[in-house]
KOLLUM-24280 format. One record per residue: residue in one letter; x, y, z of N, C-alpha, C in turn. Coordinates in nm, 2 decimals, padded with zeros to 4 digits. Atoms other than C-alpha are relative to their C-alpha. Layout:
<pts>
+------+--------+--------+--------+--------+--------+--------+--------+--------+--------+
! dovo !    n_X !    n_Y !    n_Z !   ca_X !   ca_Y !   ca_Z !    c_X !    c_Y !    c_Z !
+------+--------+--------+--------+--------+--------+--------+--------+--------+--------+
!    a !      X !      Y !      Z !      X !      Y !      Z !      X !      Y !      Z !
...
+------+--------+--------+--------+--------+--------+--------+--------+--------+--------+
</pts>
This chain:
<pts>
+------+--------+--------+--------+--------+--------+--------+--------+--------+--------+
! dovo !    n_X !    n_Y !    n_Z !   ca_X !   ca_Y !   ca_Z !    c_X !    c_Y !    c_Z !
+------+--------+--------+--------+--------+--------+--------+--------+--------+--------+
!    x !  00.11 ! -00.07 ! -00.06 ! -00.18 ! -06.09 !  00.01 !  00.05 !  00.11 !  00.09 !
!    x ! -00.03 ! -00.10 ! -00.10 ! -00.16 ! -05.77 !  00.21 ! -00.13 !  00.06 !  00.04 !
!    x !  00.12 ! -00.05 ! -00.10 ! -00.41 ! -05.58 !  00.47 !  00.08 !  00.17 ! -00.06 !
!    x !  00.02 ! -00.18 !  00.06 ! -00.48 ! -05.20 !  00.30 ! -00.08 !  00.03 !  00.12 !
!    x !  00.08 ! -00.08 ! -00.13 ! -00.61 ! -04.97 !  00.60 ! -00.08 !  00.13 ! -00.12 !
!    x !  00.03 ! -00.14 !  00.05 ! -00.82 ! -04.73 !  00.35 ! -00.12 !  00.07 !  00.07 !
!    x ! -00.01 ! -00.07 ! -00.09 ! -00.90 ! -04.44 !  00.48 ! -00.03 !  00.17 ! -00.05 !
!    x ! -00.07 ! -00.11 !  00.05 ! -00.98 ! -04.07 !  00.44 ! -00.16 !  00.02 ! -00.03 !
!    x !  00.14 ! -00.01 !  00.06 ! -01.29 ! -03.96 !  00.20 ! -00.05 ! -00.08 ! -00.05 !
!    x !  00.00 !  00.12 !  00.10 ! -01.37 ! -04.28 !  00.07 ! -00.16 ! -00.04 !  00.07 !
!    x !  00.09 !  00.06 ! -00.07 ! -01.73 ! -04.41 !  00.08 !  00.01 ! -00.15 !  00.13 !
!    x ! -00.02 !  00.13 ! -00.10 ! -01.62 ! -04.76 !  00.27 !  00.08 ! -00.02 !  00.06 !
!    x ! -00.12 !  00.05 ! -00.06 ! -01.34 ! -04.71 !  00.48 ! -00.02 ! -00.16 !  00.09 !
!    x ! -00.01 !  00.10 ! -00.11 ! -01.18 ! -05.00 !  00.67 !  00.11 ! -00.08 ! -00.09 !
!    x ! -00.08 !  00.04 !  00.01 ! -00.93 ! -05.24 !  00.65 ! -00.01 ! -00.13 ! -00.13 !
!    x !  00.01 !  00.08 !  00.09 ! -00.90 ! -05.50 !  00.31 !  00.09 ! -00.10 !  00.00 !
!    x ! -00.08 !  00.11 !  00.00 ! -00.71 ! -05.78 !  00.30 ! -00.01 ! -00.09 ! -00.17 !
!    x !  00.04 !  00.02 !  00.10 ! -00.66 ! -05.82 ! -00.06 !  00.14 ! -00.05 ! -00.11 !
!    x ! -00.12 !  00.01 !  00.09 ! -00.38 ! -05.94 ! -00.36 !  00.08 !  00.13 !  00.01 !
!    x ! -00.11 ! -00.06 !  00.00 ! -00.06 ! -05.75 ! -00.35 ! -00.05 !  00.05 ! -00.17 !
!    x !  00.03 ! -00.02 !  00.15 ! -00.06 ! -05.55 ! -00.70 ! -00.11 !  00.06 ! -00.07 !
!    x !  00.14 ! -00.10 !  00.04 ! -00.43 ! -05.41 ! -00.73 !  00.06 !  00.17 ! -00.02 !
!    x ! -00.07 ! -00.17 !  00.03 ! -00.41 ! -05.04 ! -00.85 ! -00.10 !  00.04 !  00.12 !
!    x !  00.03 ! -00.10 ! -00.14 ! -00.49 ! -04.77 ! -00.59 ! -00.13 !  00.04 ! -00.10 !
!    x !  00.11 ! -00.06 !  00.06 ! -00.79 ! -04.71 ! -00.86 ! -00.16 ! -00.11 !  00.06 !
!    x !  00.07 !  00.13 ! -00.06 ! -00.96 ! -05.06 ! -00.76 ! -00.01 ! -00.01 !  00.14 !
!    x ! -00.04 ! -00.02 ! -00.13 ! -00.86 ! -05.03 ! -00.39 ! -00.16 !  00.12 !  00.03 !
!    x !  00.06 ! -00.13 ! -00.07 ! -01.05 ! -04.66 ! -00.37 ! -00.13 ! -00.02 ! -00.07 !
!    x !  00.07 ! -00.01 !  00.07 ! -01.31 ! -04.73 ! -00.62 ! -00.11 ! -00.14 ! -00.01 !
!    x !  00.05 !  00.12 ! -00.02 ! -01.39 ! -05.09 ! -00.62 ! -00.08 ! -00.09 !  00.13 !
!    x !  00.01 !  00.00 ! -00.18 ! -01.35 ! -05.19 ! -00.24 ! -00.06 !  00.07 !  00.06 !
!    x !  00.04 ! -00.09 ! -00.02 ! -01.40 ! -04.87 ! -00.15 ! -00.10 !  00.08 ! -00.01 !
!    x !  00.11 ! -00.04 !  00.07 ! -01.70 ! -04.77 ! -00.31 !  00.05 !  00.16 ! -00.08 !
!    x ! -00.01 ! -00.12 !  00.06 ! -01.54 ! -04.44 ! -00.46 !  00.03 !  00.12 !  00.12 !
!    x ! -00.01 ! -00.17 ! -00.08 ! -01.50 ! -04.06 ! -00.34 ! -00.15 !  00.03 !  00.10 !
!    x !  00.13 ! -00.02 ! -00.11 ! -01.78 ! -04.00 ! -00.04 ! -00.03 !  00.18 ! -00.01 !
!    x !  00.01 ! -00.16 ! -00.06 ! -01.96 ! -03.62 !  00.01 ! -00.01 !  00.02 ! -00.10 !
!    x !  00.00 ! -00.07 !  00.12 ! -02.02 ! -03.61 ! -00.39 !  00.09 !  00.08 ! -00.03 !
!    x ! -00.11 ! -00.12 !  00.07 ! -01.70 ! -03.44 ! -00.44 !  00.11 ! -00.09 ! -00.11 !
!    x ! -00.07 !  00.06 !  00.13 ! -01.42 ! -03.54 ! -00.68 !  00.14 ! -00.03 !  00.09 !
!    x ! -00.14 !  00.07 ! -00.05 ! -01.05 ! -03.70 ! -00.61 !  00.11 !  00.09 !  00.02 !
!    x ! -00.12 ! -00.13 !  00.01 ! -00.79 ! -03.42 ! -00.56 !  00.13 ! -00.04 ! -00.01 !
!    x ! -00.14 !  00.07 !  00.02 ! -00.51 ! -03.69 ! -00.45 ! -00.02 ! -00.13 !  00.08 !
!    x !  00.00 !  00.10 ! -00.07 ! -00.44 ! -03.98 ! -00.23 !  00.17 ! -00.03 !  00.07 !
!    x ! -00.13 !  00.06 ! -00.09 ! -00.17 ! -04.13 !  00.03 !  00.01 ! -00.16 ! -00.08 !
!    x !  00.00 !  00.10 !  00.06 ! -00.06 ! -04.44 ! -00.16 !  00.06 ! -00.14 !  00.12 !
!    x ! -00.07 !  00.10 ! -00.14 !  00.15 ! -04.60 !  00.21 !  00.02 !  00.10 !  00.10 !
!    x !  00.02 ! -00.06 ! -00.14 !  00.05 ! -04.35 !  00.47 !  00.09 !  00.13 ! -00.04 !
!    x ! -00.02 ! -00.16 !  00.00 !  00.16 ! -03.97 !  00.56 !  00.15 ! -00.01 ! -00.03 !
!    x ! -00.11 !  00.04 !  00.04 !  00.51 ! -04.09 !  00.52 !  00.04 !  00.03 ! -00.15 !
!    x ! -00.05 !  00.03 !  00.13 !  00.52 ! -04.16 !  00.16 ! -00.07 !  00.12 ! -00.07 !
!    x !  00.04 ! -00.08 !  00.08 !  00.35 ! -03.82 !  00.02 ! -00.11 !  00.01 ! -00.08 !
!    x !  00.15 ! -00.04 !  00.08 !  00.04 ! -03.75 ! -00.22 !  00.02 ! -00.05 ! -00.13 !
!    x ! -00.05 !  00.01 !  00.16 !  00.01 ! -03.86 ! -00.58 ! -00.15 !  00.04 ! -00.05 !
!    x !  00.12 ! -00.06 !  00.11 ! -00.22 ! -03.71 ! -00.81 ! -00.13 ! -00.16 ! -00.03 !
!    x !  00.13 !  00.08 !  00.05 ! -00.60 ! -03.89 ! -00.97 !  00.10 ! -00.07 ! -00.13 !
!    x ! -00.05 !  00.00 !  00.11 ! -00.37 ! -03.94 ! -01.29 !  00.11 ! -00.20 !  00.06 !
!    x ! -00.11 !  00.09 ! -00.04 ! -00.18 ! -04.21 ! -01.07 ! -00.11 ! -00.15 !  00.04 !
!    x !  00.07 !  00.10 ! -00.01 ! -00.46 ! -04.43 ! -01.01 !  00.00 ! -00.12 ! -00.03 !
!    x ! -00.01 !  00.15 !  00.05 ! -00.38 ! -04.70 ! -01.21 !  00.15 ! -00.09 !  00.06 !
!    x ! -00.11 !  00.08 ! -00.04 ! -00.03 ! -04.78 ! -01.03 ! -00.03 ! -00.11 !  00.12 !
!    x !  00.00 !  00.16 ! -00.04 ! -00.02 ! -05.13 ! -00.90 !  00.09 !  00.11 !  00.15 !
!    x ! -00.04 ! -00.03 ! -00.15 !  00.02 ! -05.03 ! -00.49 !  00.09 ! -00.17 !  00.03 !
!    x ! -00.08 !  00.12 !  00.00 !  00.33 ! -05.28 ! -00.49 !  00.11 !  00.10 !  00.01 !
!    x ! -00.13 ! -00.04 ! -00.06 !  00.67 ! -05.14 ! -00.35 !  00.09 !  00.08 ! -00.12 !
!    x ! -00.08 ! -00.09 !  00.14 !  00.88 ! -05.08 ! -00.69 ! -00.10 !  00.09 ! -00.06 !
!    x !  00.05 ! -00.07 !  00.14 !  00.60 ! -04.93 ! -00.89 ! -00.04 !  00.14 !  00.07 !
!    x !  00.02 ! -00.13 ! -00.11 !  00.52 ! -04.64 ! -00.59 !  00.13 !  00.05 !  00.00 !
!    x ! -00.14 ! -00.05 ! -00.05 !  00.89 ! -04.60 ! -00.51 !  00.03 !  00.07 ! -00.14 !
!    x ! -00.06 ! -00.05 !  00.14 !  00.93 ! -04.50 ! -00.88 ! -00.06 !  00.09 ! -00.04 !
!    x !  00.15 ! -00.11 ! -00.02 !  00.61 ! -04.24 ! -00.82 !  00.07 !  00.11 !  00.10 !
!    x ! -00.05 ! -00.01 ! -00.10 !  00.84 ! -04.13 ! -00.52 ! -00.09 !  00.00 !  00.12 !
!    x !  00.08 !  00.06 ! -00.13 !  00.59 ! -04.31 ! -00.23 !  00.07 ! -00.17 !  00.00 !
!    x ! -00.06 !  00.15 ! -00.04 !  00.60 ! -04.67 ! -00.10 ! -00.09 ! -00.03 !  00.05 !
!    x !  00.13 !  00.06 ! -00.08 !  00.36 ! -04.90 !  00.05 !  00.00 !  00.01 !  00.11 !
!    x !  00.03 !  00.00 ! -00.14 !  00.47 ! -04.84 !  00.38 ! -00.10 ! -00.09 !  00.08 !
!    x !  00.11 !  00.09 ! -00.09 !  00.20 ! -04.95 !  00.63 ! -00.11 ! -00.05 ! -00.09 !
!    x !  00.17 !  00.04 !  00.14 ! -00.07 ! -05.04 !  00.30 ! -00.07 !  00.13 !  00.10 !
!    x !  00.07 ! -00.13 !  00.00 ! -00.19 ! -04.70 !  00.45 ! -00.07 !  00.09 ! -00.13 !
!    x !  00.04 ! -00.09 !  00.11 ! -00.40 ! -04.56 !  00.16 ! -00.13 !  00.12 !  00.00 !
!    x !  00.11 ! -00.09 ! -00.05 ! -00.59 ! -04.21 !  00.24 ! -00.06 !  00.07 ! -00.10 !
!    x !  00.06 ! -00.08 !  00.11 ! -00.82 ! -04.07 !  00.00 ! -00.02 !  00.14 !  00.05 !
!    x !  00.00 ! -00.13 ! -00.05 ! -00.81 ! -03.70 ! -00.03 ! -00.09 !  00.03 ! -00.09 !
!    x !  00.08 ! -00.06 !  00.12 ! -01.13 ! -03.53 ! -00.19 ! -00.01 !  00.16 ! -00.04 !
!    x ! -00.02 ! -00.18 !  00.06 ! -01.17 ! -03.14 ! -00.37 ! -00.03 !  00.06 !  00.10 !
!    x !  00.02 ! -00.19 ! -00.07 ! -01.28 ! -02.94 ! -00.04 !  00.13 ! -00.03 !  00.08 !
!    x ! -00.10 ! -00.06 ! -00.10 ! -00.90 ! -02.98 !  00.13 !  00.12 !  00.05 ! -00.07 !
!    x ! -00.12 ! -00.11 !  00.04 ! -00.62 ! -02.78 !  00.07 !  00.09 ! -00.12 !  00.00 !
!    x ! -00.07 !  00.08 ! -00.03 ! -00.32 ! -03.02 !  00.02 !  00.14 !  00.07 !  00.08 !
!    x ! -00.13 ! -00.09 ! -00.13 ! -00.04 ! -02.74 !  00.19 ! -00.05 !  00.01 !  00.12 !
!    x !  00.09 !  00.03 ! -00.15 ! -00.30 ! -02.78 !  00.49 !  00.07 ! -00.13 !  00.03 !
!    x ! -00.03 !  00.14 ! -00.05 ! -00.22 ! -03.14 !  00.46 !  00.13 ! -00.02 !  00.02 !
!    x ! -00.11 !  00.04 ! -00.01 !  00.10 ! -03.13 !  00.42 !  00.05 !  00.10 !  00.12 !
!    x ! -00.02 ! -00.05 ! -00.13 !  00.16 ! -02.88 !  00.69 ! -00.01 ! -00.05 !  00.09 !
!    x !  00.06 !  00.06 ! -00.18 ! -00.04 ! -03.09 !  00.97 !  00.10 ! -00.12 !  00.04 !
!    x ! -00.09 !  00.10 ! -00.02 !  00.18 ! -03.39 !  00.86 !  00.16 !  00.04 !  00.04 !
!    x ! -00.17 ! -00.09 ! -00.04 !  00.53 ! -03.17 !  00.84 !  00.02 !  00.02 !  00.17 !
!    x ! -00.02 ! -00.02 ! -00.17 !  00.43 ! -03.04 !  01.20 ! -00.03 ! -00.15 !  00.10 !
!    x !  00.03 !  00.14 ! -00.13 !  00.35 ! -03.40 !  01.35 !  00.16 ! -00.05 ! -00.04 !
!    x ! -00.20 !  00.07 !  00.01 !  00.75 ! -03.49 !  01.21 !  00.08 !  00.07 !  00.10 !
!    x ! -00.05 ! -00.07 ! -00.10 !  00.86 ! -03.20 !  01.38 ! -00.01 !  00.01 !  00.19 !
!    x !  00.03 !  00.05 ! -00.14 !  00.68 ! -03.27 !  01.68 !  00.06 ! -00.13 !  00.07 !
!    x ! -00.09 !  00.10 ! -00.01 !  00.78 ! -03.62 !  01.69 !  00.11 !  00.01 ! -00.02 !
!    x ! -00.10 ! -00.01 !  00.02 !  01.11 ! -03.56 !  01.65 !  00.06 ! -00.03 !  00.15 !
!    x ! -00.07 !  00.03 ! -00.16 !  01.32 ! -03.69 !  01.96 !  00.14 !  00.06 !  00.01 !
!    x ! -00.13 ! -00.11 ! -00.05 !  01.59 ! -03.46 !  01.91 !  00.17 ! -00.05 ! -00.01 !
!    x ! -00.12 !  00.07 ! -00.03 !  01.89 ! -03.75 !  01.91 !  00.13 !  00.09 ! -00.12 !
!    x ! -00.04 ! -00.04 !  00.09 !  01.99 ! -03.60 !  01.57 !  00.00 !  00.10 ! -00.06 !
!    x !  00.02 ! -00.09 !  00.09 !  02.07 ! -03.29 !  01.42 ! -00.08 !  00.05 ! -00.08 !
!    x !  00.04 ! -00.01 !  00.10 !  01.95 ! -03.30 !  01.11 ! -00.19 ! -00.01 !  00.02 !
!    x !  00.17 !  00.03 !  00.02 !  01.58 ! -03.42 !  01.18 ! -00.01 !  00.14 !  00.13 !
!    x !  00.06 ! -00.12 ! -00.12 !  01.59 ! -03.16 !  01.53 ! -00.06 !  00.16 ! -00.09 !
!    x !  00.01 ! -00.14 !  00.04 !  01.67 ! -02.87 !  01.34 ! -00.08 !  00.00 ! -00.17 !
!    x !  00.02 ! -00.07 !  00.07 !  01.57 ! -02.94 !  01.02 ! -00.16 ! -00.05 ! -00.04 !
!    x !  00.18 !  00.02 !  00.00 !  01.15 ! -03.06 !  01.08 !  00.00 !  00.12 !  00.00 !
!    x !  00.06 ! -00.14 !  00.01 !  01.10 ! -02.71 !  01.16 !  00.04 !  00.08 ! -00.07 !
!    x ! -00.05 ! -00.03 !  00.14 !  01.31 ! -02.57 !  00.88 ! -00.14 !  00.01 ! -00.10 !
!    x !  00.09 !  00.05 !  00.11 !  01.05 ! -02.77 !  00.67 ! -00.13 !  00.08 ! -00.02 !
!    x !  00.09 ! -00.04 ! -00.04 !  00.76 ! -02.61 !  00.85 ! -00.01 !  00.17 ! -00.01 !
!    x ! -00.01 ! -00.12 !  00.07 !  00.88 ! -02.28 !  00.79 !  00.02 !  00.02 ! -00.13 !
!    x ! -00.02 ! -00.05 !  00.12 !  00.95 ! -02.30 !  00.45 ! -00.08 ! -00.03 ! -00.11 !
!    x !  00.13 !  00.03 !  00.02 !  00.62 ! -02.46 !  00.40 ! -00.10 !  00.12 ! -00.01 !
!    x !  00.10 ! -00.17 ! -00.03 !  00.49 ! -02.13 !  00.52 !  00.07 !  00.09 ! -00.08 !
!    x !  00.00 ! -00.06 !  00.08 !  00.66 ! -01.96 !  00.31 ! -00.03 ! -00.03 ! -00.18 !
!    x !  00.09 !  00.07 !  00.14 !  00.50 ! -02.15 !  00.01 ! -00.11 !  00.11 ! -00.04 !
!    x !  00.10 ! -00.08 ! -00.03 !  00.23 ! -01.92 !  00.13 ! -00.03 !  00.14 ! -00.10 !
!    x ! -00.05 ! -00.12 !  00.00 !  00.38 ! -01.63 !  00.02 !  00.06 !  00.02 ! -00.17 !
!    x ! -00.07 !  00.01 !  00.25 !  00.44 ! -01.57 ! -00.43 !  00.11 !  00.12 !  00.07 !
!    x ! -00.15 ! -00.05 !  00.02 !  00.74 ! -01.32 ! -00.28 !  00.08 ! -00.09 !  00.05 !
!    x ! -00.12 !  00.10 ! -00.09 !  00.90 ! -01.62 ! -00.08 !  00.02 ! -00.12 ! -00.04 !
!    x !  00.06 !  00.13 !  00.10 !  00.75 ! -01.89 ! -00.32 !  00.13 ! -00.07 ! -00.07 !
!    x ! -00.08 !  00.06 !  00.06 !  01.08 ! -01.92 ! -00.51 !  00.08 ! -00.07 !  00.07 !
!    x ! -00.11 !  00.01 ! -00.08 !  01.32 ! -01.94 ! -00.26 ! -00.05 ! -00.13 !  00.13 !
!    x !  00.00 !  00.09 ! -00.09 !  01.14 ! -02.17 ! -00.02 ! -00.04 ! -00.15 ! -00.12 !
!    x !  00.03 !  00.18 !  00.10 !  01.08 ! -02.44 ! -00.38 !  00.16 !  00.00 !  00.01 !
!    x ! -00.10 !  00.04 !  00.03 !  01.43 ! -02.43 ! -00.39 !  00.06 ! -00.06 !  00.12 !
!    x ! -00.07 !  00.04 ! -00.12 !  01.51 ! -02.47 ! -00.01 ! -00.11 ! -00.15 !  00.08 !
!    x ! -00.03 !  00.11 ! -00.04 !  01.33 ! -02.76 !  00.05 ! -00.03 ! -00.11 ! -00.03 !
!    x ! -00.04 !  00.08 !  00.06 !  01.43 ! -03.01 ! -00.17 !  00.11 !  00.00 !  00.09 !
!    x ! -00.13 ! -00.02 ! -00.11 !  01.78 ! -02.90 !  00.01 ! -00.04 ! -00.09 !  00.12 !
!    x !  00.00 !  00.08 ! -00.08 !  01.64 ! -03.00 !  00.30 ! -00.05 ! -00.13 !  00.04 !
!    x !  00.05 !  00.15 ! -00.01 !  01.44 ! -03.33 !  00.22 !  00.13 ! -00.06 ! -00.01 !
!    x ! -00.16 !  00.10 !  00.03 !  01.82 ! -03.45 !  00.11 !  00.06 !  00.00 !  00.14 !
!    x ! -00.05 !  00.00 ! -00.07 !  01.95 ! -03.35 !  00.41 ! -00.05 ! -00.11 !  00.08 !
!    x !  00.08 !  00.01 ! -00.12 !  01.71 ! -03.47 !  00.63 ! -00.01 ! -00.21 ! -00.06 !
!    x !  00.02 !  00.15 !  00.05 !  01.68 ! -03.82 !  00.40 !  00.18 ! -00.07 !  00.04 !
!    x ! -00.19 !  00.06 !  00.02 !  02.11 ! -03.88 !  00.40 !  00.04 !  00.02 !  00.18 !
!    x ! -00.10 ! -00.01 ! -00.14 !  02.16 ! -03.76 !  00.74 ! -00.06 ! -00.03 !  00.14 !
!    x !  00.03 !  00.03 ! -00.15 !  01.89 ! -03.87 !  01.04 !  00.05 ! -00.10 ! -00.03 !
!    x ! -00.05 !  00.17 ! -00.08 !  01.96 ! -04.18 !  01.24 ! -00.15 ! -00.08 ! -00.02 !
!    x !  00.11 !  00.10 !  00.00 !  01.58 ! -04.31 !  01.20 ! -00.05 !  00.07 ! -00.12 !
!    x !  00.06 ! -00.01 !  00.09 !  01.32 ! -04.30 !  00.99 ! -00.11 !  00.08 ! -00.06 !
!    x !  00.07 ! -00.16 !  00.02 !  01.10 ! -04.01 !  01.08 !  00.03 !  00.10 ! -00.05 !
!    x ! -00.02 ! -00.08 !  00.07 !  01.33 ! -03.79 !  00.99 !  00.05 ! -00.05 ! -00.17 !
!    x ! -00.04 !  00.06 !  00.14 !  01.44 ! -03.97 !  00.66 ! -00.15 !  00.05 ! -00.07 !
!    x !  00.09 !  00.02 !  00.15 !  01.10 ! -03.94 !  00.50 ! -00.11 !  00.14 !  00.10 !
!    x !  00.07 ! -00.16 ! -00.05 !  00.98 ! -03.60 !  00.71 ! -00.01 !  00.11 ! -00.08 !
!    x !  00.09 ! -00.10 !  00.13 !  00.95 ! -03.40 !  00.37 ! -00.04 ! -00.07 ! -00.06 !
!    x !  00.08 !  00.04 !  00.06 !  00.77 ! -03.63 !  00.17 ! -00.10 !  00.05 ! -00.07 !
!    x !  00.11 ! -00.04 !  00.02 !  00.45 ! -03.50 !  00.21 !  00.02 !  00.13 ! -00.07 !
!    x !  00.00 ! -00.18 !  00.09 !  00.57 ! -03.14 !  00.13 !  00.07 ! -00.03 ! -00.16 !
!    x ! -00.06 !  00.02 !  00.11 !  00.78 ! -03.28 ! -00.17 ! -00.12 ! -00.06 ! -00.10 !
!    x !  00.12 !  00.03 !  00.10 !  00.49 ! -03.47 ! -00.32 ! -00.08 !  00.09 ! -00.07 !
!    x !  00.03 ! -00.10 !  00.01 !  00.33 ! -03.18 ! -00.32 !  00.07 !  00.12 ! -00.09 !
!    x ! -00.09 ! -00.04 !  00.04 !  00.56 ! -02.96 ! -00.46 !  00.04 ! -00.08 ! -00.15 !
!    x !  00.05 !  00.10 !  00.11 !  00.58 ! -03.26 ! -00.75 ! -00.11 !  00.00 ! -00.07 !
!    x !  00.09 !  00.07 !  00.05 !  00.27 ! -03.35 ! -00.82 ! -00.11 !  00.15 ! -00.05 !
!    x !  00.16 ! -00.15 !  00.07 !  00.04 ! -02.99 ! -00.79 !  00.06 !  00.12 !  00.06 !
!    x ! -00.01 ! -00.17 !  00.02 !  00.18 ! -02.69 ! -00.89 ! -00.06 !  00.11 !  00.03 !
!    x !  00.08 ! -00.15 !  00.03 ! -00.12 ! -02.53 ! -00.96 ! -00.01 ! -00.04 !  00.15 !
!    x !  00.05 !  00.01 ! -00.13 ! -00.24 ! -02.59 ! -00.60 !  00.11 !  00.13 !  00.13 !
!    x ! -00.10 ! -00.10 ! -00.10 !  00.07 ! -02.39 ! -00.44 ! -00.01 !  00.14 ! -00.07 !
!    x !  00.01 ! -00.12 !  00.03 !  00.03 ! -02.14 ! -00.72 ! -00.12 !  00.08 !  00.00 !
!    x !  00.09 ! -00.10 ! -00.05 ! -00.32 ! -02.07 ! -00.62 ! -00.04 !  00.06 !  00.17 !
!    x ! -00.02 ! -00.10 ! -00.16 ! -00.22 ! -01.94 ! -00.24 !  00.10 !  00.14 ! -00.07 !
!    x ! -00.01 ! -00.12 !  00.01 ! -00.13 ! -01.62 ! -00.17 ! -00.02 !  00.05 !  00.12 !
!    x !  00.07 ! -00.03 ! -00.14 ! -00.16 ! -01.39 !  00.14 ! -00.11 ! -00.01 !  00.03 !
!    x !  00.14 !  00.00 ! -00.06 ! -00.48 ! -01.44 !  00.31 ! -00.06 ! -00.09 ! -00.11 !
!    x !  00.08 !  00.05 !  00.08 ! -00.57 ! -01.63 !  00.00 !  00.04 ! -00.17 !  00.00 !
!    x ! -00.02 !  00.17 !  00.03 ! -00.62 ! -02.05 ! -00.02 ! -00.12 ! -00.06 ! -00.07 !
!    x !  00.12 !  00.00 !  00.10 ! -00.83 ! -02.20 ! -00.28 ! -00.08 ! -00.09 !  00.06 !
!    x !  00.13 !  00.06 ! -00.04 ! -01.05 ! -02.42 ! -00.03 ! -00.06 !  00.06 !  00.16 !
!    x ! -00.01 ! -00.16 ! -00.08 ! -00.98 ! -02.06 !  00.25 ! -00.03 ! -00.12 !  00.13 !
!    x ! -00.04 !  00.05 ! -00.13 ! -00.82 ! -02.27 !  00.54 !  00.14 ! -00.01 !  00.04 !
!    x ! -00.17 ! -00.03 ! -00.05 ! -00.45 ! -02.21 !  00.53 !  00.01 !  00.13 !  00.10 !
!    x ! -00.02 ! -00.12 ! -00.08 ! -00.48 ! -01.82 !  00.64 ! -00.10 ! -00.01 !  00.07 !
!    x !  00.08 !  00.01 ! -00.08 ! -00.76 ! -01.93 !  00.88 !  00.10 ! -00.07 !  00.14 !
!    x ! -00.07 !  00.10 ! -00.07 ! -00.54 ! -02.19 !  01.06 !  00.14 !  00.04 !  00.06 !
!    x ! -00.12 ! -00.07 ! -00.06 ! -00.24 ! -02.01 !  01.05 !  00.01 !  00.12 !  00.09 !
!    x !  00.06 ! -00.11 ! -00.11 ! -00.39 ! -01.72 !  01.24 ! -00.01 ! -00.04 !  00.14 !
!    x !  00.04 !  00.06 ! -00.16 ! -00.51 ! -01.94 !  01.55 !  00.13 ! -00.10 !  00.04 !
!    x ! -00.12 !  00.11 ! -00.05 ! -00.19 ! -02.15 !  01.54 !  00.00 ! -00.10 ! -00.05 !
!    x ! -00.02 !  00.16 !  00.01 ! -00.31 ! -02.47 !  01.40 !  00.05 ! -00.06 ! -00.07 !
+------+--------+--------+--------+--------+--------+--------+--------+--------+--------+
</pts>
C-alpha cells in the first residue's frame, strides 16, 4: 500500500492510500475523476517536481519505482501532479529549475553554480538561435549536477528541464521570441517571474 498526494488539474485532488502498482492512468482518471476545467492531459509529475514530466502516452505505467526509473522519474514522495493543455511546460519547468536554484545551500559547487547554469540555459530554450546549443548544454549539466552534489536537490535539479527536453519536443519547438504556445513565458520573463 502507499499514500499518492494527487494533485494539480485533476477533478478530485487529495491524498489516496491505495495498492502499490496502479497505473498513473487509474490514479488520475479513476480516483481522481479525470482532467478538471474541460481541458485535455498535456503531461503529469509521476513522484513530485523532482522526478520530471512524462507524456499522456505514459499513462499506463504501473507508478512502482523500477517501471518510472526506466521512464527516467521515480515515485519519490507518491507525489503525482496532473498537468492539463492551458500550461506551458518550460513555464513549469522553469518555476521548478528556479526553486532548485533557490534552494540551493551553496555547500557544493556543482549544485551552487550549476542551478543557475540550468536556469539560463532554460532561457535560452526560448530562443531557435540558442536552441541548439543550450539542448546540448544541459544534459552536460544534469550529469554534472547528478555525479557531483553532496545531496539530493542538486542530484535531480534538471529533471524537470530534462523531461521536458525528452518527452515534448514539439512544445520547445513551438517558443520563440515573444512567442509561447499557451503566451506566458515572454509575459513572465518580462516582470521577473
Amino acid at each position: 500500500v502507499k499514500v499518492y498526494c494527487l494533485s494539480g488539474d485533476v477533478a478530485r485532488p487529495g491524498n489516496y492510500e491505495l495498492p502499490r502498482g496502479l497505473t498513473a492512468g487509474e490514479l488520475i482518471f479513476t480516483y481522481g475523476g479525470g482532467v478538471r476545467r474541460k481541458t485535455s492531459l498535456k503531461a503529469f509529475l509521476g513522484g513530485g517536481a523532482s522526478w520530471g514530466f512524462l507524456p499522456p502516452e505514459e499513462l499506463d505505467i504501473p507508478l512502482e519505482i523500477a517501471s518510472l526509473r526506466a521512464k527516467g522519474a521515480d515515485l519519490g514522495s507518491g507525489a503525482v501532479v496532473v498537468v492539463g493543455a492551458q500550461h506551458c511546460l518550460l513555464d513549469l519547468a522553469r518555476r521548478e529549475t528556479r526553486f532548485f536554484a533557490k534552494e540551493s545551500c551553496g555547500a557544493c559547487d556543482p549544485c551552487r553554480l550549476g542551478t543557475p547554469a540550468l536556469v539560463n540555459e532554460l532561457e535560452r530554450l526560448l530562443d531557435p538561435r540558442t536552441r541548439a546549443d543550450a539542448k546540448a548544454r544541459i544534459p552536460e549539466l544534469g550529469a554534472v549536477l547528478l555525479d557531483a552534489s553532496r545531496c539530493g536537490l542538486g542530484q535531480v535539479a534538471a529533471n524537470p528541464l530534462l523531461s521536458v527536453l525528452q518527452h515534448f519536443p514539439d512544445e520547445i519547438a513551438a517558443h520563440g521570441p515573444g512567442r509561447c504556445p499557451v503566451g506566458v513565458c515572454g509575459r513572465r520573463s518580462r516582470r521577473g517571474g
